[in-house]
C-alpha positions as CSV (number, residue, x, y, z in Angstrom):
1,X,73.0,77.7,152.3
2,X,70.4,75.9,149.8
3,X,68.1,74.7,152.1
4,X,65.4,76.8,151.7
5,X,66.0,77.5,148.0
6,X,65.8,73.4,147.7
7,X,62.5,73.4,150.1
8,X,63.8,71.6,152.7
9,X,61.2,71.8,155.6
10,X,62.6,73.9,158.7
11,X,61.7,70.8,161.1
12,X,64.7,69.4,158.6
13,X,68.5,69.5,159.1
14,X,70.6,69.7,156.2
15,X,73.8,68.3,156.8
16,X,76.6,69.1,154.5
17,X,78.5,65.3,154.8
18,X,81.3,66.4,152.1
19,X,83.0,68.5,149.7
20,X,85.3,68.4,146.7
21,X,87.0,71.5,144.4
22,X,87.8,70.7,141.1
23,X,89.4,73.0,138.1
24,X,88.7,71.8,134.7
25,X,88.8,73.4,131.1
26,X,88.5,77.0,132.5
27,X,85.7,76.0,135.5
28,X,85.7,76.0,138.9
29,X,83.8,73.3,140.8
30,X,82.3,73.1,143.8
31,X,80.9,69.9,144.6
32,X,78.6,69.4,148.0
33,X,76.9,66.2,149.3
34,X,74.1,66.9,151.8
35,X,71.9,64.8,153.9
36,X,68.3,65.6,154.3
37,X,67.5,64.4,158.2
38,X,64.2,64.6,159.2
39,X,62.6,65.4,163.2
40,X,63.2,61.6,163.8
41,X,66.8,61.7,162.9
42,X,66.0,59.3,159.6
43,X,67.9,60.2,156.2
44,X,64.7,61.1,154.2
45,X,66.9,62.4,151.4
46,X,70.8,62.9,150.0
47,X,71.6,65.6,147.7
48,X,74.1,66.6,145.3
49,X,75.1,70.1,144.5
50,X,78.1,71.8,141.9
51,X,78.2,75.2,142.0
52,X,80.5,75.9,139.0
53,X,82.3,79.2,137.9
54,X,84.1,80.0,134.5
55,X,87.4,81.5,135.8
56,X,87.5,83.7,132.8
57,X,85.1,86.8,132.4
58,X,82.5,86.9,132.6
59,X,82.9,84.5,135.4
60,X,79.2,83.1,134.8
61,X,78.3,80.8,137.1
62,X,75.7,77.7,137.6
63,X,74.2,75.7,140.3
64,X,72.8,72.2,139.7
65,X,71.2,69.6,142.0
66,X,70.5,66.1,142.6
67,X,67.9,64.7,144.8
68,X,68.6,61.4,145.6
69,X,66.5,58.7,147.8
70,X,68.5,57.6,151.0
71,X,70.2,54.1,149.0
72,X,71.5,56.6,145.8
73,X,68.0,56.8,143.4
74,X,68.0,59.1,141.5
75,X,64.9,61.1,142.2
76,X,64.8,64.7,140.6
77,X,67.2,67.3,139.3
78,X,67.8,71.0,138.9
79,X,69.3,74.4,138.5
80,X,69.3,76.6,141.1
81,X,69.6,80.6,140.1
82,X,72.5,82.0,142.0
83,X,71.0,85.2,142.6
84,X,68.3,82.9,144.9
85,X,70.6,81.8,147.2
């Protein structure tokens, strides 16, 4: 679902490795952990992603990223626009 909005190459398989849903103080939070796996099969890359909705109206909701190296460093971070995915 993010892969192209996070510029994952298309030689590159983006492997959702786990989930967690969380409600807290009105928000509802989806958390993804991905793998970024290059042609070789090597882990070139983890990500993070919560996709968070306010329960209440509006309902606004916000997607932000981690990139992280393959042992947990923190690379770079982000929002991603709903509307882009």
């Amino acid at each position: 679902m993010y892969q192209k909005t996070l510029g994952i190459p298309e030689n590159h398989t983006f492997t959702q490795t786990d989930t967690k849903w969380a409600e807290r103080k009105g928000q509802d939070t989806d958390t993804y952990w991905y793998d970024e796996i290059d042609e070789n099969n090597n882990i070139v890359a983890k990500y993070i992603v919560k996709d968070s909705t306010c329960i209440y109206p509006p309902q606004k909701r916000t997607i932000q990223y981690e990139k992280l190296s393959p042992d947990g460093n923190y690379i770079k971070s982000g929002s991603i626009n709903p509307k882009d995915i």
